[in-house]
Structures are given as structure tokens and as C-alpha cells.
C-alpha positions as CSV (number, residue, x, y, z in Angstrom):
1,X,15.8,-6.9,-16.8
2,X,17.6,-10.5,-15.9
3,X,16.9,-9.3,-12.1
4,X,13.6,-8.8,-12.4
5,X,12.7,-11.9,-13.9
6,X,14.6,-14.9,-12.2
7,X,14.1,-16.1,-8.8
8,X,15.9,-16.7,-5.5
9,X,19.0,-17.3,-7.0
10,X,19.6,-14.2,-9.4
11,X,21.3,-11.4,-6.8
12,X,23.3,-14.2,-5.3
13,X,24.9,-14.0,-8.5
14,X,24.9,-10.3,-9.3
15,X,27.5,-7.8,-8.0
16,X,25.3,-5.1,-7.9
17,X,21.8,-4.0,-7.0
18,X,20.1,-0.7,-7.2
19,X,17.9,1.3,-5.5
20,X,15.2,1.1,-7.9
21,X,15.7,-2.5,-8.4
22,X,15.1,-2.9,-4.5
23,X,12.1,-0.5,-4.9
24,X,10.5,-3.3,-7.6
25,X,11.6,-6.2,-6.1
26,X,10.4,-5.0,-2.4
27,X,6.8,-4.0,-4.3
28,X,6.5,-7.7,-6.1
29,X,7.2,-9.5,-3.0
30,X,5.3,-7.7,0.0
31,X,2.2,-9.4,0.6
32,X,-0.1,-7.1,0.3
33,X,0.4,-7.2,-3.7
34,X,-1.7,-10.3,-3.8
35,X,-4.6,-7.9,-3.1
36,X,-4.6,-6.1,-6.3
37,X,-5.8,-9.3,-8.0
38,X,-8.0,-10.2,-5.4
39,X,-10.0,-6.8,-5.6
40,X,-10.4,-7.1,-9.6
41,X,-11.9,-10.6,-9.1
42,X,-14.1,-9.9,-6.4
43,X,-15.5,-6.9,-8.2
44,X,-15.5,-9.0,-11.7
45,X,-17.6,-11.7,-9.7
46,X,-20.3,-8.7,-8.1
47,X,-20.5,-6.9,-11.7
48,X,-21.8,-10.1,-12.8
49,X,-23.7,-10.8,-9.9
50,X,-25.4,-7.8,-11.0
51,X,-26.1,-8.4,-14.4
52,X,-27.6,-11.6,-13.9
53,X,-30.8,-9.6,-12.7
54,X,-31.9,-9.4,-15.9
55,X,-32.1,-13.5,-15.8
56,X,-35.6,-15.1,-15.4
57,X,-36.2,-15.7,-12.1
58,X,-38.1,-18.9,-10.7
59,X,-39.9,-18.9,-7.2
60,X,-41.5,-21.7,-6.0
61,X,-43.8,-21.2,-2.7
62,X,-46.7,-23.6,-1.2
63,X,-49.3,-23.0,1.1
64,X,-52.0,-25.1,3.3
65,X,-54.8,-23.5,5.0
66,X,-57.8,-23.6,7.4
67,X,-60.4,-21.0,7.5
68,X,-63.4,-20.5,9.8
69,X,-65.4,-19.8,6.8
70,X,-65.6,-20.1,3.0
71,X,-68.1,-18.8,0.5
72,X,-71.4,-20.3,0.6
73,X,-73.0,-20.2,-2.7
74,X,-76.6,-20.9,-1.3
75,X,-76.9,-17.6,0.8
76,X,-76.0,-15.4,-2.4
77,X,-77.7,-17.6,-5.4
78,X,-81.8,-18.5,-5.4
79,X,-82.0,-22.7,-5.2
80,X,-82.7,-23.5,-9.4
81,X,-84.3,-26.8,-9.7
82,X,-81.5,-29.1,-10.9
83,X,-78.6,-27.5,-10.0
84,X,-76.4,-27.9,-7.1
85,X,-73.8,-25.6,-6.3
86,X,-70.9,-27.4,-4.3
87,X,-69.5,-26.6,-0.6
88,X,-66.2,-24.9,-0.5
89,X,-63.8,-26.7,1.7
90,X,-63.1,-24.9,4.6
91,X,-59.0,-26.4,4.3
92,X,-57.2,-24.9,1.1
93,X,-54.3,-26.2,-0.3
94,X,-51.6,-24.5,-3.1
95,X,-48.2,-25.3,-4.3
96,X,-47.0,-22.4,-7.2
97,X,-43.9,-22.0,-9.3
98,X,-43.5,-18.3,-11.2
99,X,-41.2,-17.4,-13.6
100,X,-40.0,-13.1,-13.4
101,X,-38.6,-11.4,-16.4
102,X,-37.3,-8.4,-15.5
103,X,-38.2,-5.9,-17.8
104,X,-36.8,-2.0,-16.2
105,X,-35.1,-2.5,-12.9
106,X,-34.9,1.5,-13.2
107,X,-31.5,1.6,-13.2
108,X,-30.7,-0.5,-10.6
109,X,-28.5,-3.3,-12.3
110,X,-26.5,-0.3,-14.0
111,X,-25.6,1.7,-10.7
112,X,-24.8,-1.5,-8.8
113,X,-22.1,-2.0,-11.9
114,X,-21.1,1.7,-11.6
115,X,-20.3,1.5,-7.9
116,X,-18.6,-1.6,-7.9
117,X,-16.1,-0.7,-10.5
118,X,-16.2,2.7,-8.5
119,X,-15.8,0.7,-5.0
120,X,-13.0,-1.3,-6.7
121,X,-11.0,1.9,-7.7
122,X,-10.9,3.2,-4.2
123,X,-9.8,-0.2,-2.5
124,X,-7.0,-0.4,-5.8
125,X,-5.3,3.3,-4.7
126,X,-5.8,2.7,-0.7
127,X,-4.1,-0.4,-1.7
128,X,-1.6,1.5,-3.3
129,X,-1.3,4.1,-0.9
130,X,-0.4,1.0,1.8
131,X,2.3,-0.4,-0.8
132,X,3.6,3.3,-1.0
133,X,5.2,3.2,2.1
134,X,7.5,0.6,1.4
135,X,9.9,3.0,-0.6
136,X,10.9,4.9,3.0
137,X,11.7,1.7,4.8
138,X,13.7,0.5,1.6
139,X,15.1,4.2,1.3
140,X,16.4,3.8,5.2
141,X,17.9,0.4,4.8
142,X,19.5,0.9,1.4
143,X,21.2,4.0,2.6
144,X,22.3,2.7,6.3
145,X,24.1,0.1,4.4
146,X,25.7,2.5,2.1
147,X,26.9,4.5,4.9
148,X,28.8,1.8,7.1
149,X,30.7,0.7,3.6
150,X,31.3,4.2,3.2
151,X,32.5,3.9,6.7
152,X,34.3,0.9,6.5
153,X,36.3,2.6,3.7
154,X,37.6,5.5,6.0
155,X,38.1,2.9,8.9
156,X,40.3,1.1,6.4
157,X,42.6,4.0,5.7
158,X,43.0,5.0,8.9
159,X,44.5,1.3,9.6
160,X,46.6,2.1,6.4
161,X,47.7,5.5,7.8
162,X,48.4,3.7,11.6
163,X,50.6,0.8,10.1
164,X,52.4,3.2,8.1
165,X,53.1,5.0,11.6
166,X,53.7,1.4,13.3
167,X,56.5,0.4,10.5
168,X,58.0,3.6,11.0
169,X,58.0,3.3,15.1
170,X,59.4,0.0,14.7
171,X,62.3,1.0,12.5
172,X,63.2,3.8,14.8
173,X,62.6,1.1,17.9
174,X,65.7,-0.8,16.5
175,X,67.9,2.4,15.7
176,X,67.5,2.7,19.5
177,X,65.6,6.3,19.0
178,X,62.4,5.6,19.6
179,X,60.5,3.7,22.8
180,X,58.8,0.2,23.4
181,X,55.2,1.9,24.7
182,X,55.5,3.9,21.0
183,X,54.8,1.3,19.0
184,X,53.0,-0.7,21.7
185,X,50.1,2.5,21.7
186,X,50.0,2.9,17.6
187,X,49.3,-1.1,17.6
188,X,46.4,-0.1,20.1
189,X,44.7,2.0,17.9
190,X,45.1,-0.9,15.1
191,X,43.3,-2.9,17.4
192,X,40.8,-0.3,17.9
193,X,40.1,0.3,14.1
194,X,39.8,-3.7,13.8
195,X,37.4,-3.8,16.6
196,X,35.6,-0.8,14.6
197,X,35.3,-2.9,11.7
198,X,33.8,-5.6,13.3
199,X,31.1,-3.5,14.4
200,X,30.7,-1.8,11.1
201,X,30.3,-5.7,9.5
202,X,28.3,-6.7,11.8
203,X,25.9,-3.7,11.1
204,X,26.1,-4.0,7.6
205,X,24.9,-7.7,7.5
206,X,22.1,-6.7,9.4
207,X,21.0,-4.4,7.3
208,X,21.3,-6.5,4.1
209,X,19.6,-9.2,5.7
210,X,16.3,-6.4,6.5
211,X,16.7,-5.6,2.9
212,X,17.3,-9.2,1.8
213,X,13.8,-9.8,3.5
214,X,12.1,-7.2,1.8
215,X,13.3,-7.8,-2.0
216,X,13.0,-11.9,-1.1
217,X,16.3,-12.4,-2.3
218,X,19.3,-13.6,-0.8
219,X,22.0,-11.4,-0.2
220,X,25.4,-12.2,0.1
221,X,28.1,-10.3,1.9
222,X,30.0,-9.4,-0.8
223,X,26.8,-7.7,-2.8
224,X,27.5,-3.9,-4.1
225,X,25.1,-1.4,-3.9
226,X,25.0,0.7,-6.5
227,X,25.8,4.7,-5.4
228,X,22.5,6.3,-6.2
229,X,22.8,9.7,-8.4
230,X,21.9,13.2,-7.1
231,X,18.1,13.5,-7.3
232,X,16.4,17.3,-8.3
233,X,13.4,18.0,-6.3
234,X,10.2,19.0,-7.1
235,X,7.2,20.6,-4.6
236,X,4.7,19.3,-6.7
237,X,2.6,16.7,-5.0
238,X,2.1,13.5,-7.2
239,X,1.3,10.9,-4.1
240,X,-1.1,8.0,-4.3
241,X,-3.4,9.4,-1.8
242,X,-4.6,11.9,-3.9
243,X,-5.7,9.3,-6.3
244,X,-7.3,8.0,-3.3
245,X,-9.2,10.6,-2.3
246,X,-10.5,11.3,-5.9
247,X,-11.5,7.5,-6.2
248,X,-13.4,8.0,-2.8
249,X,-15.5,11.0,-4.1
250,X,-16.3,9.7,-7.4
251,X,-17.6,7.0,-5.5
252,X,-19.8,9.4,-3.2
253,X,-21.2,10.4,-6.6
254,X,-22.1,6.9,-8.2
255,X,-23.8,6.4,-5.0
256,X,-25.7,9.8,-5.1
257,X,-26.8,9.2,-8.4
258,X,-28.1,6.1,-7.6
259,X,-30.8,7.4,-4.8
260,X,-32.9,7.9,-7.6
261,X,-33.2,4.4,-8.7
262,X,-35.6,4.5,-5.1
263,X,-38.3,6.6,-6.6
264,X,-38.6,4.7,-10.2
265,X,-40.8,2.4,-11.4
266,X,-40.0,-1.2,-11.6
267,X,-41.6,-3.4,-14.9
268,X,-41.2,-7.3,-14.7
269,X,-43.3,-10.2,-17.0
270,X,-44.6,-13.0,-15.4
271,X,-46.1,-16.4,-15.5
272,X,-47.6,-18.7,-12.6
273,X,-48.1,-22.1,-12.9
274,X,-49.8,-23.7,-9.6
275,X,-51.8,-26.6,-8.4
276,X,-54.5,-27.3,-5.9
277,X,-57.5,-26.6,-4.5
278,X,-60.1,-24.4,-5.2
279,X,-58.6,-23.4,-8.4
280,X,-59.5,-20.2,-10.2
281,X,-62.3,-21.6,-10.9
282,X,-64.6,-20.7,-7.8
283,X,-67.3,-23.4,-8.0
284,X,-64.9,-26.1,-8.3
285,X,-64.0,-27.4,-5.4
286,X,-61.8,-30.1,-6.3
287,X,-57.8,-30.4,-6.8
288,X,-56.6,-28.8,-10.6
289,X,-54.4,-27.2,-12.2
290,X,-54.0,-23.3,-12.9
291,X,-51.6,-20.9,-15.0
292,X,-52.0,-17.1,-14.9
293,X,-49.3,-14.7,-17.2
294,X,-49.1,-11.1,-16.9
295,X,-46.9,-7.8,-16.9
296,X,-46.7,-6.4,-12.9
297,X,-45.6,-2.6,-12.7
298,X,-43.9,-1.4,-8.5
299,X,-43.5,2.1,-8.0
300,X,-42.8,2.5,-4.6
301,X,-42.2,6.7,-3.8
302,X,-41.4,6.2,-0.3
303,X,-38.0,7.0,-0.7
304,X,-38.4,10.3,-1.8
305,X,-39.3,11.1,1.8
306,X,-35.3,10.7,2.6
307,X,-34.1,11.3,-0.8
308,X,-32.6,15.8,-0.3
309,X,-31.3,14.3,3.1
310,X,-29.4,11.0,1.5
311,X,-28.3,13.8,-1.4
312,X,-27.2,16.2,1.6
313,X,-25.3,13.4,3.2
314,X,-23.7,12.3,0.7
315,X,-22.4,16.2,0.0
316,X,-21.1,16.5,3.5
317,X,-18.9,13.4,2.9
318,X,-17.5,14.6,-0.3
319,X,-16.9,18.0,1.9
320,X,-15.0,15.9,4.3
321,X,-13.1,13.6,1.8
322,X,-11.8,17.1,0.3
323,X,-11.1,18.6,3.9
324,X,-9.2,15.3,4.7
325,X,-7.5,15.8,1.3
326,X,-6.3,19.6,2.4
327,X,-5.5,18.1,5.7
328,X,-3.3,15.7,3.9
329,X,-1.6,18.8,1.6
330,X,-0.7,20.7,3.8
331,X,1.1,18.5,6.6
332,X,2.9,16.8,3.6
333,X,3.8,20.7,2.1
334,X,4.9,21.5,5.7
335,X,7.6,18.0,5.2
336,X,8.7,19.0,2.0
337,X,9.6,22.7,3.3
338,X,11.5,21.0,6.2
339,X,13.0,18.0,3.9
340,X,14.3,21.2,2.0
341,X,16.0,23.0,4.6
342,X,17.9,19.5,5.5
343,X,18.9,19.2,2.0
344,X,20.4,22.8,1.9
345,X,22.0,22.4,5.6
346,X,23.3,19.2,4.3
347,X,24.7,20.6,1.5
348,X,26.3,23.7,3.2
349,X,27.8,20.9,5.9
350,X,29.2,19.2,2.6
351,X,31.2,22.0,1.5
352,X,32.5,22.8,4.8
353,X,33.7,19.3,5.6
354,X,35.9,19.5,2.4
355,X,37.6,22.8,3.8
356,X,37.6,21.4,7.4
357,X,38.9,18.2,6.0
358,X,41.9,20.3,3.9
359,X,43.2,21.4,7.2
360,X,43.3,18.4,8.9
361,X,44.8,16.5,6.7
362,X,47.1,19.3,6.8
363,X,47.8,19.0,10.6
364,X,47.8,15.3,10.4
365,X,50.7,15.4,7.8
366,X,52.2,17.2,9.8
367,X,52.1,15.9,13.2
368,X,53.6,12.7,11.0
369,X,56.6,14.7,10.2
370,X,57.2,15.4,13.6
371,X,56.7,11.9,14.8
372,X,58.8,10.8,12.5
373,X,61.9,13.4,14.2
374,X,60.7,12.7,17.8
375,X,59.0,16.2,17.7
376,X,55.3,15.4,19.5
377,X,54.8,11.9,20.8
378,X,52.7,9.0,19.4
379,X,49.8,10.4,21.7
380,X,49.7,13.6,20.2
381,X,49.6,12.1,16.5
382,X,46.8,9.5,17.3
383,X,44.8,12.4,18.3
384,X,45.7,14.2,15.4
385,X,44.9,11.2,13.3
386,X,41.4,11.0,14.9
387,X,40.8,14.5,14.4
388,X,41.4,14.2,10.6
389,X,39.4,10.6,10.6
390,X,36.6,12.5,12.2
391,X,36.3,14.9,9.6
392,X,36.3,12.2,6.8
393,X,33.9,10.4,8.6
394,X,31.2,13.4,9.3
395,X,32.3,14.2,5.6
396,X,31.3,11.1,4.3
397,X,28.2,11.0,6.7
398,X,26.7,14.6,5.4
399,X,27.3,13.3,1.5
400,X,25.1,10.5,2.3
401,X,22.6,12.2,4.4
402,X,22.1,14.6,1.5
403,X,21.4,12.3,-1.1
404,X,19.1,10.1,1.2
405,X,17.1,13.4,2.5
406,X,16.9,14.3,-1.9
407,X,15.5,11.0,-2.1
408,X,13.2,10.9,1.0
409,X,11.7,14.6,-0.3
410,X,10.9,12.7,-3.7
411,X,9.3,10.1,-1.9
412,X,7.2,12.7,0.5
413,X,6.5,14.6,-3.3
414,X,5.7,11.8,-5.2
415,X,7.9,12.4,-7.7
């Protein structure tokens, strides 16, 4: 859709906006969005972080030395005529490079994997479950603004209704049949329903300007928002949280599973390379080089001293991820039984403004007939005229609230 896809400029140019629109555009532009990426690189970087265990590894350490004593090869070995065995330096020296292949890591490189793309999915819903709540302050702002048009449209035609009465007061004010303080009051209340206005603007821009904010697009005043249509509801709970919660447990799990990695064996190949002195050569005391290759087996089982406890902890917080997840059910059940009962009193309101509103209007025709004769004075059909406007107005504020509180359950469902 052309909205979605041009910049500042595009609802300066459109006459209308939805609410779904303003749901997308709110979503694309809060900053917490920018996470989403974020998450998938950093786990990207730490899965192949993890991989890269299975590279050679190269450690190079060094070592100098003094010892009280060394081996001396005269105490151990009869003198033979000829031969002299050499002194042992009693300060050692050694300076060694080896090169690791990792051979079974016992499934450590593959659970580190597992629980980052498992740690990744958890952050990705709660991030989610954040962005969520943007729908209910866009849902609040959207609506506010449809009611003061809606009342700004009933403002107007009570002005329409009062200079009607004005042109008529006026007209009798020159036949000499009607007084000064007649016309003089109806003008009041024109001046009342301008000042009303004013507010009702002012409010309105407000609003649009919150809502411009949160779409990051400009505005203008003469923007329509499109009438949302009637919404059915559903008590079926399809909210981001529960996504949450599953991501969190299947984490607990990746995590459990990985305990036994503690207890396995480890298998590597090596090679050293080294230089110094003695050398592995014992009866050499002089500097050289050495090389030594092999296979080196670790198989530590001190974890298994701790391993049913780790398994039992990691139960209880999957109990209390599912206990928070009931938790969560039920207060958001109890919202959706009370977010009912509003839309059905909302409703009920609605049809009994459209009666209520019947016989005002009838009254308020009425009382203009008998203004028009001199019957009641301009007082009385002001306050008839009020009474009627009223009706409109609580009319048009029920229709509204209905459709927002169909909305706002959908948004407490999920749905």
C-alpha cells in the first residue's frame, strides 16, 4: 500500500487514514523495532561463536624456573670408567606452542547453538509482547479524535438550529413583536457553541499531533479518519505473551538437557612443539628443541553431584513460568468478561439514546413552534435545544464508546 511505503510526506497528502494503517505505521516507527534485528544478529554472531570450537586451537605459554634441587645422576648410576653423566641445571627454562583439535566436545557446541536460538526466541516474543502495547495507546488516540469530530458535527448543528432561531427573532424584532434581549440571548448561545468549537479544535489537534508522533507522519488538520467497522468478539486468547511464555519454557528445557554435557567425556588431538632446557631428553642438559603429539581424553563426573538438583530446579521454574502463565489467563479472562458487559451496556445505551433522542427532537420542534408565536420565551427554547443537543451528543458518545470498547476486547483477546 502507497502509505506504507513512502515517507514523511505521504499522509500529508492523503485524506484518509485508518486504524490499521496507524496500527503499522505506529509498529514500524517505535523504537523498540530496531531490536528485532539486533537480537537475530547478536544470536547469529554467538551461534557462530559456538561453532568455531571445533577450530584448532593454538596456546602458547613459557616458563622459567629455579629449583633447590635437580636429579643427580651419580647417586642413582655406579661411576663407568669413561663416561660422564652431566649436572642438571638447577634453573630451567621452557617456551611451548600446542595446537588442540577438538574431537567430542560431548555436546557442548550443539546445546550452546540450541539455547541461543532458544534464548533468541524468548527476547523476539517479550520483544513483541512490549510492541503489543502500542495498539491501546493508538486505539485511545484514534478514537478521542473520532469523538470530538463526531462532536464537532453536533456542535455545528446546533449553531445551524440557533441561527435559524436568530433570523427568525430578528424578523419578528422589526415587525415590532418580538424583544431586543430575544435575539440578544439566542446570539449568546452562538457565541457559546463557537467558543465550544474552539475547544473541540483545539482538542482534536492535540490528539492528532500524539498520533502524528506515533505513526512519524505529519498530520494535517484537515486529515479524515476513517470510521472503523463494528468488530465481533472472540474469548479466545491469542496474545503474544503466551508465545512468551512457551519460548521461556522451551528454553528451561534446552538448558535441562544440556546438564548432561557436565558428566561426558571430552576427546581433543594434540601436538606440542617447545624449546628449552632440559629437553625430553633427561641427560642433556643443554638448550633444544622438542615436539610431543597425542590424543588427551577429560571426563570430569563432578557434576553429577548437582546434576537431580540442577534437573529439579530447572522443573520448578517451568512450574512457575506456567503458574505465571495462569496468572496471566485469568486476570486477562476477568478483562474480557468486564470489556463484555461494557460492550452490551454500551449497546443497550445506544438504543435508548435513539428513543430518548425521538422525543427530544420532538419537544425541541416544538418549543420552535411556539417561539416562533411568542408561546414560551427564548430561554425556555435554549433549554429545550440543549436538552435535545445533549441527547445527540451522549448519543454520539455511547456509538463511539461501543466500537472502541469492541476494539479494546480484541486487543485484550488477541484477536
Amino acid at each position: 500500500m502507497v502509505l506504507l511505503c513512502l515517507p514523511v510526506c505521504t499522509v500529508a497528502q492523503t485524506t484518509s487514514l485508518t486504524l490499521e494503517e496507524c496500527y503499522t505505521l505506529a509498529k514500524q516507527n517505535y523504537p523498540l523495532i530496531k531490536q528485532h534485528d539486533l537480537i537475530r544478529k547478536s544470536t547469529g554472531y554467538a551461534i557462530e561463536n559456538a561453532g568455531k570450537q571445533f577450530l584448532p586451537q593454538l596456546n602458547i605459554s613459557g616458563q622459567a624456573t629455579y629449583q633447590s634441587s635437580t636429579v643427580t645422576f651419580s647417586d642413582v648410576i655406579p661411576p663407568i670408567t669413561g663416561i660422564n653423566f652431566p649436572t642438571l641445571s638447577k634453573d630451567q627454562y621452557k617456551i611451548q606452542a600446542e595446537i588442540s583439535q577438538q574431537i567430542y566436545d560431548g555436546g557442548v557446541t550443539k546445546f550452546q547453538k540450541e539455547n541461543n536460538r532458544a534464548n533468541e526466541e524468548m527476547q523476539q516474543q517479550q520483544l513483541e509482547v512490549n510492541l503489543y502495547s502500542i495498539k491501546e495507546r493508538i486505539t485511545q488516540l484514534y478514537f478521542g479524535v473520532l469523538l470530538l469530530e463526531a462532536q464537532l458535527q453536533q456542535n455545528q448543528l446546533k449553531k445551524i438550529d440557533l441561527q435559524s432561531a436568530t433570523e427568525k427573532a430578528q424578523a419578528s424584532l422589526a415587525n415590532g413583536v418580538a424583544f431586543r434581549s430575544n435575539v440578544d440571548e439566542l446570539k449568546a448561545e452562538i457565541g457559546n457553541t463557537d467558543m465550544n468549537a474552539t475547544e473541540l479544535n483545539s482538542n482534536r489537534k492535540a490528539y492528532l499531533k500524539m498520533l502524528s508522533i506515533f505513526i512519524n507522519q505529519p498530520l494535517s488538520d484537515s486529515v479524515h479518519l476513517v470510521y472503523p467497522v463494528s468488530q465481533s468478539t472472540n474469548f479466545s486468547i491469542q496474545r503474544p505473551e503466551l508465545a512468551y511464555y512457551d519460548a521461556q519454557k522451551k528454553s528451561f528445557d534446552v538448558q535441562e538437557r544440556q546438564l548432561k554435557t557436565g558428566y561426558l567425556p571430552k576427546l581433543n588431538a594434540f601436538i606440542q612443539g617447545a624449546y628449552g632446557r632440559p629437553t625430553l631428553n633427561i641427560v642433556d642438559n643443554n638448550f633444544g628443541a622438542w615436539w610431543i603429539g597425542g590424543i588427551r581424553l577429560s571426563w570430569s563426573l563432578g557434576s553429577l553431584y548437582t546434576l537431580k538438583n540442577s534437573r529439579q530446579q530447572f522443573e520448578i521454574n517451568k512450574q512457575l513460568t506456567d503458574i505465571t502463565k495462569e496468572t496471566f489467563l485469568f486476570n486477562t479472562n476477568l478483562t474480557l468478561w468486564q470489556q463484555d458487559e461494557d460492550i452490551d451496556k454500551f449497546a443497550k445505551l445506544l438504543a435508548q439514546d435513539q428513543e430518548v433522542i425521538a422525543l427530544r427532537t420532538s419537544v425541541r420542534k416544538s418549543a420552535q413552534a411556539q417561539l416562533d408565536n411568542g408561546v414560551i420565551t427564548v430561554h425556555e427554547y435554549i433549554s429545550k435545544l440543549n436538552a435535545e443537543n445533549l441527547a445527540k451528543q451522549s448519543s454520539i458518545l455511547h456509538r463511539i464508546q461501543l466500537l472502541q470498547a469492541q476494539y479494546n476486547f480484541n486487543i485484550t483477546s488477541g484477536n
